[in-house]
C-alpha positions in Angstrom: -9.2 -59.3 32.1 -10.4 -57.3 35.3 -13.5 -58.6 36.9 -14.1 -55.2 39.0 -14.3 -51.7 38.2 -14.8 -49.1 40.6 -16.0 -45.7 40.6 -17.0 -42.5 42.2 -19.4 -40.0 40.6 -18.9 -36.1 41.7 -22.2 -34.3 40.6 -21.8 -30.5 40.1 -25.1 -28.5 40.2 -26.2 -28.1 37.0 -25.5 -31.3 36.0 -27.9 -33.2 32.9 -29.6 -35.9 34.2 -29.5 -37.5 30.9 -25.6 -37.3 31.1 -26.0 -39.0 34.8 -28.1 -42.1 32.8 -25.8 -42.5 30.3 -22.9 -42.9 32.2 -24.3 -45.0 35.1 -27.4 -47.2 33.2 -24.9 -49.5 31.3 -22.5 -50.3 34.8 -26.0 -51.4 36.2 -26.9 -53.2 33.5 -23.7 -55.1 33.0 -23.5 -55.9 36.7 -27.0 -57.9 36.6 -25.9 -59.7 33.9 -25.9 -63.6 34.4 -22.0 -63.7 35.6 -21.3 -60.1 34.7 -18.4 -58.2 36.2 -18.1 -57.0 40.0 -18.9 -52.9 39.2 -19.3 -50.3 41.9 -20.0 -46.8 42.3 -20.7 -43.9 44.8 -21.8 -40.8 44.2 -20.6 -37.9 46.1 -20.9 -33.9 46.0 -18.4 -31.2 46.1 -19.8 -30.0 49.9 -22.3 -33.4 50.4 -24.8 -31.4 50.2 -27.8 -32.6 47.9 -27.1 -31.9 44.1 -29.9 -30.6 42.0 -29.9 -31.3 38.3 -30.8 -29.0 35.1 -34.7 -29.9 35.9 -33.9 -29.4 39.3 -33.9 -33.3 40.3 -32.0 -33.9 43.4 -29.4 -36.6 44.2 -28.7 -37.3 47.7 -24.8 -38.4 48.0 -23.7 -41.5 49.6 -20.2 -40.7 50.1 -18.5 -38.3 51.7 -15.9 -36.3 49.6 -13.1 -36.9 52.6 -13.2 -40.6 51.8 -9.6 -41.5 51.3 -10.4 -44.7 49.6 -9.0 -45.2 46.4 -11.0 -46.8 43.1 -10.4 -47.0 39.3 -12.5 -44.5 38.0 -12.8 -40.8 39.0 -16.3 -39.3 36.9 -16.9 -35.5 37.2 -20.1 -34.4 35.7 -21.0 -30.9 35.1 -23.9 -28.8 33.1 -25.2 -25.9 33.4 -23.3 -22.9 35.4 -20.1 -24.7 35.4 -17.8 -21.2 35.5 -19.7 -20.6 38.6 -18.4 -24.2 40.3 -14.3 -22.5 39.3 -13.4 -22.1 43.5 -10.4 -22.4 45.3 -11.8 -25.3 47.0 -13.3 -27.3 44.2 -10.0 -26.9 42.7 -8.1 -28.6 45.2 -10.6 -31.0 46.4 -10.4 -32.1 42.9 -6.4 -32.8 42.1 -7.1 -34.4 45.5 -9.5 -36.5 44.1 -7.5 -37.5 40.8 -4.4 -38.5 42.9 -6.5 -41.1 44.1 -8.1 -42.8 40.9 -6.7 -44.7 38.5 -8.4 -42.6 35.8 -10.3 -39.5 35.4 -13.4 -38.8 33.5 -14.6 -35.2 32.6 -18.5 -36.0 31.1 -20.5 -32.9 29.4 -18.7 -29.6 30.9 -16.8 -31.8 33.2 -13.5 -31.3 31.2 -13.7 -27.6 32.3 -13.5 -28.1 35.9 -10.6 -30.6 35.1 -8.7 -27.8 32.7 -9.7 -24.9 35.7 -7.8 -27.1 38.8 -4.8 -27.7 35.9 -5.7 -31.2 35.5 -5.8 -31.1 31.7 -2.4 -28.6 30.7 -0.7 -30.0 27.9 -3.4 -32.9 27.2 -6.0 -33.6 24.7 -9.8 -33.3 25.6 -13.3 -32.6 24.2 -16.2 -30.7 25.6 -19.9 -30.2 25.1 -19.9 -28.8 21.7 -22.1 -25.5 23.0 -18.7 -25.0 25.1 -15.6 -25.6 22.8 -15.0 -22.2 21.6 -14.7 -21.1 24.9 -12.9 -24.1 25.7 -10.2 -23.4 23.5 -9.7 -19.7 24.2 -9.9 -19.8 28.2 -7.6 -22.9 28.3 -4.9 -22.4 25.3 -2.7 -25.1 27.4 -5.3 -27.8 26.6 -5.2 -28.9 23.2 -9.0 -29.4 21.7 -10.4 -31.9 20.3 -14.1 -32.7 18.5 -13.8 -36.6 18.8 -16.5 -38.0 20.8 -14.5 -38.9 23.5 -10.7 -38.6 23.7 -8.2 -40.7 26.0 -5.4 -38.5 26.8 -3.1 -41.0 29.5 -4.7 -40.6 32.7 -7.4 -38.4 31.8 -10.5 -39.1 29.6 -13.0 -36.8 28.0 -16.6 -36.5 26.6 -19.2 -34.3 26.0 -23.2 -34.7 25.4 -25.0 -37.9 26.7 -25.1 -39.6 23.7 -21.1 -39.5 23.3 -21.0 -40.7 27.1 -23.2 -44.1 26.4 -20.4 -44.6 23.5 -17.7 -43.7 25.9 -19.3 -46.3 28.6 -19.7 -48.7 26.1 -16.1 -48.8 24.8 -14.7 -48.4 28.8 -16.9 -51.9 29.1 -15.3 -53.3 26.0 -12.1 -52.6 26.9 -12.4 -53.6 30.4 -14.9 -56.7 30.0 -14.1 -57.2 26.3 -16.6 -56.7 23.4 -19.2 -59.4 24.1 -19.7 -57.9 27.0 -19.9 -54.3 25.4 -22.4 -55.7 22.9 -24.6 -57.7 25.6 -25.2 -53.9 27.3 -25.7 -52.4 24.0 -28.2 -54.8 22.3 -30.2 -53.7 26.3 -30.3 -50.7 25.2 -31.3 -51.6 21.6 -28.4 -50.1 20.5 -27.7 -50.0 17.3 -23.4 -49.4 16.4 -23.7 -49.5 12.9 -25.7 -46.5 13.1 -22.3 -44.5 14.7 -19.9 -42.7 12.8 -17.0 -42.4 14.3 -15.2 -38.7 15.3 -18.7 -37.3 14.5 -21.6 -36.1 16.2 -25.3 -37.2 16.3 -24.8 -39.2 13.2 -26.6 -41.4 14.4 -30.2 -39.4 14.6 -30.1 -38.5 11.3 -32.4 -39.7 7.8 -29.7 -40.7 5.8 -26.5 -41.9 5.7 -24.8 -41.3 2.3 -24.1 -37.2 3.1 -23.3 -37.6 6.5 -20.1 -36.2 6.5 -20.6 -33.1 4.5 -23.5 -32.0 6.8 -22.0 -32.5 9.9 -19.0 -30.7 8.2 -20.9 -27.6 7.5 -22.5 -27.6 11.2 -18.6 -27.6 12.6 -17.9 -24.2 10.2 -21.0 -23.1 11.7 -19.9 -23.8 15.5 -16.4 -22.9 14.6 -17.9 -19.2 13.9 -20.6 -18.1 15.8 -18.7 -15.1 17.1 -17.7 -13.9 13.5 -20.3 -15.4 11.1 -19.7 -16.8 7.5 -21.7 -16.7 4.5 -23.5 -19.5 3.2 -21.2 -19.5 0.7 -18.2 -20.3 2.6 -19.7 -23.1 5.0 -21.1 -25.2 1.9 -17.3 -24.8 0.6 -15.5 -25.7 3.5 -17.9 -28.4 3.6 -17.3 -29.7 -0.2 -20.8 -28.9 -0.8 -22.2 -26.5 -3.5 -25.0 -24.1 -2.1 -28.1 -25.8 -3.4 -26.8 -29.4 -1.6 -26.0 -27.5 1.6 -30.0 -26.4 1.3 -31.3 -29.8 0.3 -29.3 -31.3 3.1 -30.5 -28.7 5.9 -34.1 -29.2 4.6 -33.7 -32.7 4.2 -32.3 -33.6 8.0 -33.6 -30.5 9.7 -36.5 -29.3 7.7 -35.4 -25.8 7.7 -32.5 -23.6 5.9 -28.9 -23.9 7.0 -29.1 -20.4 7.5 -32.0 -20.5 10.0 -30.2 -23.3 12.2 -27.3 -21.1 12.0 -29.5 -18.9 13.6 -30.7 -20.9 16.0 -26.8 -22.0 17.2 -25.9 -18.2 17.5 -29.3 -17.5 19.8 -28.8 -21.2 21.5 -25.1 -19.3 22.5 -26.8 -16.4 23.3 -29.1 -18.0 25.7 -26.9 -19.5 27.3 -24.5 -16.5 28.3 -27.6 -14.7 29.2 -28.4 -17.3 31.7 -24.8 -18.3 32.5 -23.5 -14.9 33.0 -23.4 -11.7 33.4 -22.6 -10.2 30.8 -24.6 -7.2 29.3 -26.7 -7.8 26.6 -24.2 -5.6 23.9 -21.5 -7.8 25.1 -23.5 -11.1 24.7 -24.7 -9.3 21.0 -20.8 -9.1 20.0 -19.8 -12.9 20.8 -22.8 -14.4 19.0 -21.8 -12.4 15.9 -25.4 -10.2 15.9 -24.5 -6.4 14.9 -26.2 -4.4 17.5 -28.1 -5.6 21.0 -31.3 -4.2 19.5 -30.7 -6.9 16.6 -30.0 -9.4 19.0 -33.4 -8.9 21.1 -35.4 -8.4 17.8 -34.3 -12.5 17.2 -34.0 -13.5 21.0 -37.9 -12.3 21.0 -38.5 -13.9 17.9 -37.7 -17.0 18.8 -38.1 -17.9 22.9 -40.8 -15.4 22.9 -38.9 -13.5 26.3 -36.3 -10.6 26.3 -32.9 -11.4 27.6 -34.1 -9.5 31.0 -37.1 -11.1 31.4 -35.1 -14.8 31.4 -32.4 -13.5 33.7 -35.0 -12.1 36.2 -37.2 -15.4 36.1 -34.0 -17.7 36.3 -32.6 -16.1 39.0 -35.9 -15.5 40.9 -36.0 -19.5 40.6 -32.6 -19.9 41.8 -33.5 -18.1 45.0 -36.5 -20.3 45.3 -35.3 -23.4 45.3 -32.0 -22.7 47.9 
């Protein structure tokens, strides 16, 4: 087995700190082991220029972008505002990066950025789950995938940070082999029994023993925020009768599966309002409400803010901080 790894983080704006720890934490940790593996990194930025996180945290880069050299592992991390990072430039700066890695990792909305500069036509990939609708319908060439990570040759693809610390885990295992793996995990108290593969966030939850058929009803859910179901058809499609679908929902979530329906659609909402700039009836029509005044009714409702009021303060802090 390899006793070096290499790699080079770009950082996109936007990007979730959390997302950032995940990834890099278990290289550091591995490396300070007592004879653990030679593992680099550099972190560098698509104009090294400073890169500010979700919470506005700033990473300074320590390698230019130009650097020809050439290392094993290529990891693009993107967040927030990750239509707005789809340039000409950043295009090409990344197939110029890719040429020179051995493999390429797309973490949270990375996989966009890789699918926008072409990198991804024809292969498998996953996404943040709040992005794989979209996903799917702006790039029809990639094929889709909700597995917590997917390998696709070359290419490799995750989504939230606790998909990425799996993903790091097995890229350690495989590299290092699984003692190694293990030794990082049990530093991060770990705990792999508590995974279930090809599903997310299994491992937060109460129990164990419905599992599946919860996580199956939040994929209908996900699968149709722009046209929603009925309660009746998720707990079917889920193999659940209606009153299970309720005692499950109250039992992991402490509310109704039709309230965190809700919540996804407005969670979607939110984020186009802050994303983009779309009008409000527009935003209304792709999170499934009927009207925009039925949209701000619930928006209100629940971040206690119209749609306007976020747009103006987010952008107002935007200006501030450039």
């Amino acid at each position: 087995m390899p006793n070096h790894m290499s790699f080079r983080f770009l950082l996109f704006d936007g990007f979730s700190n959390m997302v950032l720890a995940s990834a890099l934490e278990p290289l550091r940790a591995v490396r300070n082991l007592s004879q653990g593996p030679n593992i680099g990194w550099h972190i560098c930025t698509p104009e090294n220029r400073i890169a500010r996180s979700s919470s506005n945290i700033q990473i300074q880069p320590d390698c230019p972008i130009e650097n020809p050299d050439r290392y094993d592992y290529l990891v693009v991390i993107a967040g927030y505002d990750m239509r707005g990072h789809v340039t000409g430039r950043n295009r090409t700066q990344l197939r110029q990066l890719a040429g020179r890695a051995r493999f390429v990792v797309g973490l949270d909305t990375g996989a966009w950025l890789l699918a926008a500069a072409g990198l991804l036509d024809g292969a498998q990939a996953t996404i943040h789950w709040q992005e794989f609708a979209d996903f799917a319908e702006t790039f029809p060439e990639v094929e889709t995938s909700r597995d917590r990570f997917v390998f696709a040759g070359k290419y490799i693809t995750s989504g939230g940070a606790s998909t990425v610390l799996d993903l790091m885990l097995h890229l350690l295992g495989q590299n290092f082999g699984p003692a190694m793996a293990f030794d990082a995990a049990n530093l991060f108290v770990y705990d792999a029994e508590r995974q279930h593969r090809g599903n997310r966030g299994a491992n937060i939850l109460k129990h164990r023993s419905d599992v599946p058929g919860f996580l199956a009803a939040i994929d209908v859910m996900m699968d149709h925020i722009e046209n929603p179901v009925s309660l009746d058809f998720i707990a079917g499609q889920a193999s659940l009768s209606l009153r299970s679908l309720d005692r499950l929902f109250q039992r992991e979530l402490s509310m109704s599966p039709g309230k965190y329906y809700q919540l996804l659609r407005l969670g979607r909402a939110r984020d186009l309002a802050t994303q983009t700039g779309l009008p409000v009836a527009q935003i209304a029509l792709q999170t499934g409400f009927s009207s925009p005044a039925t949209l701000s009714r619930a928006f209100r409702a629940q971040y206690g803010t119209q749609i306007s009021t976020l747009r103006a303060h987010r952008k107002g802090k935007a200006t501030s901080t450039d």
